[in-house]
N, C-alpha and C positions, 0 to 999 in steps of 0.2 A: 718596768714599763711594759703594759702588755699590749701584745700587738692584736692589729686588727683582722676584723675575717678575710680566708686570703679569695681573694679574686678567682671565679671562676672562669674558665675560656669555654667562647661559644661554638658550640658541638659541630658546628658548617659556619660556612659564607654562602650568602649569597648576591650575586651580581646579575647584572643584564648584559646585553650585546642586542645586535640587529633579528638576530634566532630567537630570542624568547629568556628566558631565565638562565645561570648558570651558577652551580653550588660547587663548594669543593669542600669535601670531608676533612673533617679535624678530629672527633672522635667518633666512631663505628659502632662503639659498645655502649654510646649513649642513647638512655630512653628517646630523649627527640630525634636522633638520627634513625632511630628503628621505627618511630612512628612515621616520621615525613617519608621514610623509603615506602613504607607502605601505602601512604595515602598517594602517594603519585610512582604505583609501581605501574601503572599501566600507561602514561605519559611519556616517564622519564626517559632520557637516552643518553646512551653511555659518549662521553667527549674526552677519548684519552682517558686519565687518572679523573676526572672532571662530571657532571652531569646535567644535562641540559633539560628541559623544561621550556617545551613551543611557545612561544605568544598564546596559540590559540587555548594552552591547559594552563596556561598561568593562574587561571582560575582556582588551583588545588590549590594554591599554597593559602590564599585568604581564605578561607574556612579554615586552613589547618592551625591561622594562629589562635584560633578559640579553644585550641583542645587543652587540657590539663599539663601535658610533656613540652609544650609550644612556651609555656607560661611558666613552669619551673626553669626550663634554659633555654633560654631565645636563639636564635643565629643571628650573627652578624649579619644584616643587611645594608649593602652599599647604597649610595644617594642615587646613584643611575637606578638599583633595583627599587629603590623607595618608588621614583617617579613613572617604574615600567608598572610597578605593585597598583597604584593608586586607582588605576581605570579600574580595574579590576575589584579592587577593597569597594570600590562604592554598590559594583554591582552584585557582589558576596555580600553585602549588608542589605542591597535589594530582595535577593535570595533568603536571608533570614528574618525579612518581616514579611514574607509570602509564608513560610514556613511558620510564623507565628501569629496569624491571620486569621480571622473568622472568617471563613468562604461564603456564610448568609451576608454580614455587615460589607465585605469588599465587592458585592456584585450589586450594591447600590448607586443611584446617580441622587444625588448630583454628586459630582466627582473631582480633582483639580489635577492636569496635569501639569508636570515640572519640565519647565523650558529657560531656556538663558537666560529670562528677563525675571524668572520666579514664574509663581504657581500661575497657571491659568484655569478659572472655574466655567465646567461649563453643567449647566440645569441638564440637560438633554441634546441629545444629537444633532439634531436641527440647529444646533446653536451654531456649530462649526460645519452648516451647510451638507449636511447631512439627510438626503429628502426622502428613501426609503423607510418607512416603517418597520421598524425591528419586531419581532415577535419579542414576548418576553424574557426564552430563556438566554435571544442572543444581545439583547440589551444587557444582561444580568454579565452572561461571556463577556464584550465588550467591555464591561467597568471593571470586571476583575484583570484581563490582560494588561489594562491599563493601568492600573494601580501596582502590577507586578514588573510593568516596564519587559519583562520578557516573559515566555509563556506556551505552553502547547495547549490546541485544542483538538483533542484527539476526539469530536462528534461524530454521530455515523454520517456514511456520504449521503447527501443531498440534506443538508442541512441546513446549508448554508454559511458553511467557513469563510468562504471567498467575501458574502459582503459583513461578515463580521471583521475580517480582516481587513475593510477597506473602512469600514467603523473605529475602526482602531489607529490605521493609519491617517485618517481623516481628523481625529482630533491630537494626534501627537505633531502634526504638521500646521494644523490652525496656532497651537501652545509655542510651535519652533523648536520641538525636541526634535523633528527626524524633516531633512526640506528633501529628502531623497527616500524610494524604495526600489530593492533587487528583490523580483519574483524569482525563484526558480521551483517550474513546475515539468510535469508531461509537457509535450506536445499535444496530449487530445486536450487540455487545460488553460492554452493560451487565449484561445478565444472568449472561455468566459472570464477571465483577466481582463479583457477588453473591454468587452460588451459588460460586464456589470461596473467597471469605472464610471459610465453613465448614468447605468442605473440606478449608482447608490446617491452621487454627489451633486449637485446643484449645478448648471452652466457658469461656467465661472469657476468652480470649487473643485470641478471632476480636474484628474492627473492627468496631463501626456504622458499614453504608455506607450511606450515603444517594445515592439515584440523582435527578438532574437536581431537588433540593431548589430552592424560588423564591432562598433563602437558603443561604451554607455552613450546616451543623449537620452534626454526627457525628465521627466520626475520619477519615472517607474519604468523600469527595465525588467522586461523577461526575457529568460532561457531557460533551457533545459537542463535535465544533471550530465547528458550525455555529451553536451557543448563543456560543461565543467574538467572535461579531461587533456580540454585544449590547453596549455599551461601557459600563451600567451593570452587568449581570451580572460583565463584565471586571473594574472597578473592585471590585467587593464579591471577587470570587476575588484578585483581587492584596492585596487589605488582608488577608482569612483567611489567607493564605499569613505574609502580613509579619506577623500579631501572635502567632506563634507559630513552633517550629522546626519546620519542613514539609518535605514532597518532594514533587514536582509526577514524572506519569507521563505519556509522550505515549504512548499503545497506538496501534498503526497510524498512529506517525509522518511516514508518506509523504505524510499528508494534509495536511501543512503546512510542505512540502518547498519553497514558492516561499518562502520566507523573509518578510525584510523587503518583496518585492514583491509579496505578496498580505495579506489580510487576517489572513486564521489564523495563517500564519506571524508576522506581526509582534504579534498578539496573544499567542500562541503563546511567543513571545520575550518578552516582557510578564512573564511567570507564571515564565517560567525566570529570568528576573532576583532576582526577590526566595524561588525558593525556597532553604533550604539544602540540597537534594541533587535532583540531574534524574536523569530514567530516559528513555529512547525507545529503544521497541517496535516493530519491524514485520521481517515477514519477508523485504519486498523494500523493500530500500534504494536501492534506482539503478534503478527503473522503466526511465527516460530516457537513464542515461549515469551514468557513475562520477560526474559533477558534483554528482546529486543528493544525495550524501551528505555535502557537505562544510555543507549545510545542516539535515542530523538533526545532526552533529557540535558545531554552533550552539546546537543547542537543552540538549545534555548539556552542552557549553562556552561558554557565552556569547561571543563575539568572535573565538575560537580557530578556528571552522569550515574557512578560509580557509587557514590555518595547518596544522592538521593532514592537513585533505584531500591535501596535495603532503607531506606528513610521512613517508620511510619507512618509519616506526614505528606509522604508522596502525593496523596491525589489533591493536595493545593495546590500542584506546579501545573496539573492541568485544570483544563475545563472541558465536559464531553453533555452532549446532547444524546440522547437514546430515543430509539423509535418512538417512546410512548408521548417523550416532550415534544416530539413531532404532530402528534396525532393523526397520526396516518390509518388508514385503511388499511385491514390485515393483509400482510401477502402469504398467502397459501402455498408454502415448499411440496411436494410431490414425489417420492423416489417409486420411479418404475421400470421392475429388474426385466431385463431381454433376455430370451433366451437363444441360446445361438445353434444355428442348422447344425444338421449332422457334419457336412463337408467343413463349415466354419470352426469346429468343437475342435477334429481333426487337424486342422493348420494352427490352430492358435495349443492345443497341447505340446505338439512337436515344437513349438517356438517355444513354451515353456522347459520342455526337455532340456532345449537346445543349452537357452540362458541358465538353467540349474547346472549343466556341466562346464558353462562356461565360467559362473559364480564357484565352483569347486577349485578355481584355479587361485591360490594364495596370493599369487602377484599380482591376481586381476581386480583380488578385493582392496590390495591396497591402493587402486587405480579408481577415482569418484570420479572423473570423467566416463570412462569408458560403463562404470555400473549406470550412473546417468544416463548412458546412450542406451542399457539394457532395458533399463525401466520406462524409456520413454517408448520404444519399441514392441514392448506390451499394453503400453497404454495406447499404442494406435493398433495394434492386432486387434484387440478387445472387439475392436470396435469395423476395423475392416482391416484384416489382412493381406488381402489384394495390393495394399499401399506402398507392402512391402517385399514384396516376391519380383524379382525380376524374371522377367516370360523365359528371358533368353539362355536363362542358367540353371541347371538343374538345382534341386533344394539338398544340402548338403549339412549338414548340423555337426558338432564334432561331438563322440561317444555314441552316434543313432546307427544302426544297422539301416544301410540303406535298402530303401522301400520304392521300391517302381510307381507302386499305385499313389504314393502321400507325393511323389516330384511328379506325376502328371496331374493329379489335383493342383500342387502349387505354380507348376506352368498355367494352367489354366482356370484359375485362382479368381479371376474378374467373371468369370463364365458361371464359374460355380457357388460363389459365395454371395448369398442377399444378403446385404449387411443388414441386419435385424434394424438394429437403431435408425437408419436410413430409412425405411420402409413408415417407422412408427414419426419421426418427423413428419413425412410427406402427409401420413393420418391425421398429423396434430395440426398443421399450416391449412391443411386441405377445412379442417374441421373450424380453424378461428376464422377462414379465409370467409368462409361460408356466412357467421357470426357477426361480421362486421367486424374483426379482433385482426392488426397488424400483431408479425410475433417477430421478435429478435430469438435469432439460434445462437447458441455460444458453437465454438468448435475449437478445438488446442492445435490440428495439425491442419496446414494449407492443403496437403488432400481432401482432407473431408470434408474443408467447405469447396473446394473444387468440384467434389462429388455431387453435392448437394445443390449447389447451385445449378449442376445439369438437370437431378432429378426434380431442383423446385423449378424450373424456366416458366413456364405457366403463370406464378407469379412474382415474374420480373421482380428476381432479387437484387437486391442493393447487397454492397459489398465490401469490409472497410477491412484488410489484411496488411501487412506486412507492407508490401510495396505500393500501398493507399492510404497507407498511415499519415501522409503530412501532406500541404497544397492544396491546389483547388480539387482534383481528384476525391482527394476525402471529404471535403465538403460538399462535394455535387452528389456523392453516393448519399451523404446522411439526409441532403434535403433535399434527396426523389423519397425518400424512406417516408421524411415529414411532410410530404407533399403531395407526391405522386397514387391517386387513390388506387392505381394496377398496381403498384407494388406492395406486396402483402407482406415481404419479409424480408428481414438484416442478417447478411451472413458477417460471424465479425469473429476475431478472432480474441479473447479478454487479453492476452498481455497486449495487445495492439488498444485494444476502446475502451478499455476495463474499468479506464477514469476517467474524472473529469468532462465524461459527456452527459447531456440530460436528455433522457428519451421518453417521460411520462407522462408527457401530453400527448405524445403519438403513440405510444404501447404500452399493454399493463403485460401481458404474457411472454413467456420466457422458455425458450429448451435447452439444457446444456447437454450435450452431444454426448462429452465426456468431461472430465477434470483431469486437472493434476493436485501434487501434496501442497501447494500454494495458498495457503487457507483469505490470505490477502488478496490473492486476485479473486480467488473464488466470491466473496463478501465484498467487493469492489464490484461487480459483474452484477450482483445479485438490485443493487442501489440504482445503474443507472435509471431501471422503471420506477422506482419505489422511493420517492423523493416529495419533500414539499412542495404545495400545487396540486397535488392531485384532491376531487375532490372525494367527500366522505363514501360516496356508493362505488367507489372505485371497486372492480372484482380483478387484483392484483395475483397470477397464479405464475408459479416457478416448475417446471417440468424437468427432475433429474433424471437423464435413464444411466440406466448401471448394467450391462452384460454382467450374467450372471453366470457364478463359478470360474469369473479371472480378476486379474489384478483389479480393477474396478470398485470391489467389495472393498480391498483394502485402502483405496482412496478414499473412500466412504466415509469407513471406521477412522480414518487417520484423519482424515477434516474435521471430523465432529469430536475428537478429544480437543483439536487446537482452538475451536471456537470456543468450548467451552471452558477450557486455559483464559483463553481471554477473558471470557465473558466475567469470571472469579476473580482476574484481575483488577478490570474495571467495574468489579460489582452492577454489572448489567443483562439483570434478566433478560433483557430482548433477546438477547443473543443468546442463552440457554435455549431458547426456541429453533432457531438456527441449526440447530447444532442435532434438536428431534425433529425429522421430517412431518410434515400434521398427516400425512397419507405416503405406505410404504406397499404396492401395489406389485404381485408378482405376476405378471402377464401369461398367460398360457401361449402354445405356440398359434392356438387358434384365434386369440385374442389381440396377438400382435397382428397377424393379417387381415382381421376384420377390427379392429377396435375395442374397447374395452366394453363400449357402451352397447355395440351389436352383438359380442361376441358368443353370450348364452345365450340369445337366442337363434343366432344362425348353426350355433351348432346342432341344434335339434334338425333344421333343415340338413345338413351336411350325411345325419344321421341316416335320418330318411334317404337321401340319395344314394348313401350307399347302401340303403335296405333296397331300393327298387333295381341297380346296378344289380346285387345278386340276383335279383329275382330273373332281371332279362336276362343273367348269364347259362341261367340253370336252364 
């Protein structure tokens, strides 16, 4: 009698609980256990002899059971894990007909969304009260989102995300798929959360939002990521989300790009678990490196990030607009190197000394804070050293042979140093002011635009920093800026405005003081003028200055590999442009104090003066 084949045992278990997933090892040495460790080795967490698997990455395991290792030896899976699997399985099968998708045929309308009662078709926007006119590439956005049920639109800023997404949630709530939304955006962002609720949706059809409410209430709830760290706030947004059908929207999802390794992001992750539909928003997806994006990917796919990031098929999971579907008016970038006094040359080398002896120290290098503090301490030298000398202390540097004459320069550091860059703003505002041209200044450090704002007084600046970032404050400053025709210029700080505001009805021109390596705030900054609306004769100009022969250069050099990282990424020429300034202008020292445009020819006069000076001296 011969016997039958013997029965295999399955390589794991897996089970659920109130945490998310839980497996427990049966065989180690088997193919499926070597594949499933690996597909969810950035997830998993060790429980005892045991392994768990969050709610919010349960997402790995449904794609994993497609693989070939999944399919030769299954795991046991329990009834509880079957029915935790399930939400999950439907939305990992959504995931695989985006990835199988024609991106021309899916950005068509008419369109049908899937709601409780089945499909709802709608011809056009307007069906589902929708009274704004889409342009065409964000009508095209809007039906593929929808068709993917989740989704990133990684467009450049001022594109119009915000009424794409309210496009979006507009017909997923006419259908009954989502009767709720959680924004979480900036703070500089809430407002137009508001004010375009209106503007997209019919009386009657627009949402009650309620901005940073103690409580959810409304149809549409905003906060911030920085409210996300509240972990009772977190808990009352994850239960609003669970006791009804929701879509959670990350606007200027960059800001929770460290995933599971920082706080937002894993809160962040939190909220994308239990909603039924994710959205994430932002114009620069890979600040840092194409890496960045496999963790916006996380927050649209729960578990998938990792997956799709190395996915050839990846750019189906977004949709992005480029300057050119804009049809924008060119904006003209400008780098013009400063060069700095003798006295300035002097303080800011000995700062360099300083930090290369201090960077010699092996303990110091493996401290990122404190090189952090070194770097940013040159990037405000660069630019005014004064900022940083205290009057009352002599200047002390460790390895310098002390110098009499370099610590009463840097006592007297405000007396002696004209901050080059200072001098060429006042030239540049003085020169739009003249023109009929408002100019927004960038500036990284609250001294400089403190500085600046004494040297522009003349024309009554507006001022949006740090401790004017949120209230009526900040809004009184932006609209004297839009209003006020004495005020000629915005002192602001880009990690403070750098999003989320729209200023290209009131200004086309632009100075950045200085930068940091932040290629995202930087191309954040660059948008608020340069946005849809403007019209075609618009004369759009961006003004870099660079202090020349300091760190400054290297900011330079190191923005324009990361743009253009990206640009490769998202196969977007515009931003190859970005990245070469169209005019790289090295200012003479005569040219900074008279202008670019005076410069050659006052020098001839200067000449002459100092020919007749000899002549009375002789």
């Amino acid at each position: 009698m011969s016997q039958g084949p013997a029965l295999v045992s399955p390589p794991f278990t897996v089970d659920a609980d109130e945490g998310g997933l839980v497996v427990s090892l049966a065989d180690p040495g088997s193919n499926a256990w070597r594949s499933f460790a690996d597909a969810t080795a950035d997830v998993a967490e060790p429980l005892g002899t045991r392994w768990r698997i969050p709610t919010w990455a349960a997402a790995t395991i449904t794609w994993w059971w497609a693989t070939a290792e999944a399919r030769a030896r299954p795991p046991e899976v329990t009834e509880r894990a079957r029915r935790s699997l399930a939400r999950h399985a439907h939305r990992a099968l959504r995931l695989a007909d985006v990835l199988a998708a024609d991106p021309a045929v899916a950005s068509r309308w008419p369109l049908s969304v899937e709601g409780p009662d089945g499909p709802r078709w709608f011809a056009e926007p307007t069906e589902f009260g929708f009274t704004r006119v889409l342009r065409g590439f964000q009508a095209a956005q809007a039906a593929r989102l929808l068709r993917a049920g989740d989704g990133c639109n990684f467009s450049v800023p001022g594109s119009g995300k915000t009424t794409v997404g309210y496009a979006v949630f507009g017909a997923l709530r006419a259908a009954g798929a989502v009767e709720r939304a959680l924004v979480v955006a900036p703070i500089s962002a809430h407002e137009t959360w508001q004010v375009e609720a209106l503007n997209c949706l019919a009386p009657g059809r627009a949402p009650r939002v309620a901005v940073l409410p103690p409580r959810p209430v409304g149809e549409v709830v905003v906060v911030h990521y920085e409210a996300l760290q509240d972990s009772a706030l977190l808990a009352s947004l994850v239960g609003w989300l669970r006791t009804s059908r929701s879509l959670v929207v990350f606007d200027e999802a960059h800001r929770a790009k460290a995933g599971r390794a920082g706080v937002r992001g894993t809160a962040a992750l939190a909220l994308a678990a239990v909603a039924d539909h994710r959205f994430v928003l932002t114009g620069t997806p890979a600040p840092n490196g194409p890496q960045d994006v496999a963790a916006l990917f996380d927050l649209a796919w729960p578990g998938s990030g990792r997956a799709l990031w190395t996915d050839p098929r990846n750019s189906r999971c977004f949709v992005r607009a480029t300057k050119s579907d804009l049809r924008l008016p060119p904006q003209t970038l400008e780098v013009q190197r400063v060069p700095l006094s003798a006295a300035h040359r002097r303080l800011y080398d000995a700062m360099v000394s300083a930090a290369a002896a201090a960077l010699a120290d092996a303990d110091l290098r493996r401290n990122l804070a404190r090189i952090g503090r070194i770097v940013l301490l040159l990037l405000q030298g660069a630019t005014d050293p004064a900022a940083l000398l205290d009057p009352q202390l002599p200047l002390t540097m460790s390895g310098d042979v002390p110098d009499t004459a370099l610590s009463e320069l840097a006592r007297r550091a405000s007396a002696n140093v004209v901050p080059g860059k200072f001098v060429r703003v006042r030239q540049l505002v003085d020169a739009n002011a003249a023109a009929g041209h408002k100019t927004l200044v960038w500036a990284s450090f609250r001294h400089h635009i403190d500085a600046l704002e004494r040297l522009l007084a003349a024309h009554q600046p507006a001022v949006v920093v740090g401790d004017t970032s949120r209230g009526p404050e900040r809004y009184g400053q932006l609209e004297a800026f839009r209003t006020d025709p004495d005020c000629h210029v915005l002192l602001a700080t880009p990690q403070t405005l750098g999003e989320g505001v729209s200023l290209h009805q009131t200004c086309q021109r632009q100075i950045h003081v200085d930068r940091t390596y932040n290629a995202g705030v930087f191309l954040q900054s660059l948008d608020r003028t340069h946005r849809l609306g403007l019209p075609p004769d618009a004369d759009c100009r961006v003004t870099l200055l660079v202090a020349e022969e300091t760190i400054d250069e290297q900011v330079e050099s190191r923005l324009s590999r990361k743009v253009a990282q990206m640009a490769a990424m998202l196969d977007d020429p515009d931003l190859v442009g970005l990245s070469v300034p169209d005019v790289d202008d090295t200012l003479s020292p005569i040219g900074l104090l008279l202008g670019t445009d005076a410069g050659e020819a006052l020098a001839d006069l200067f000449d002459l003066a100092g020919d007749l000076l000899q002549g009375r001296g002789s």
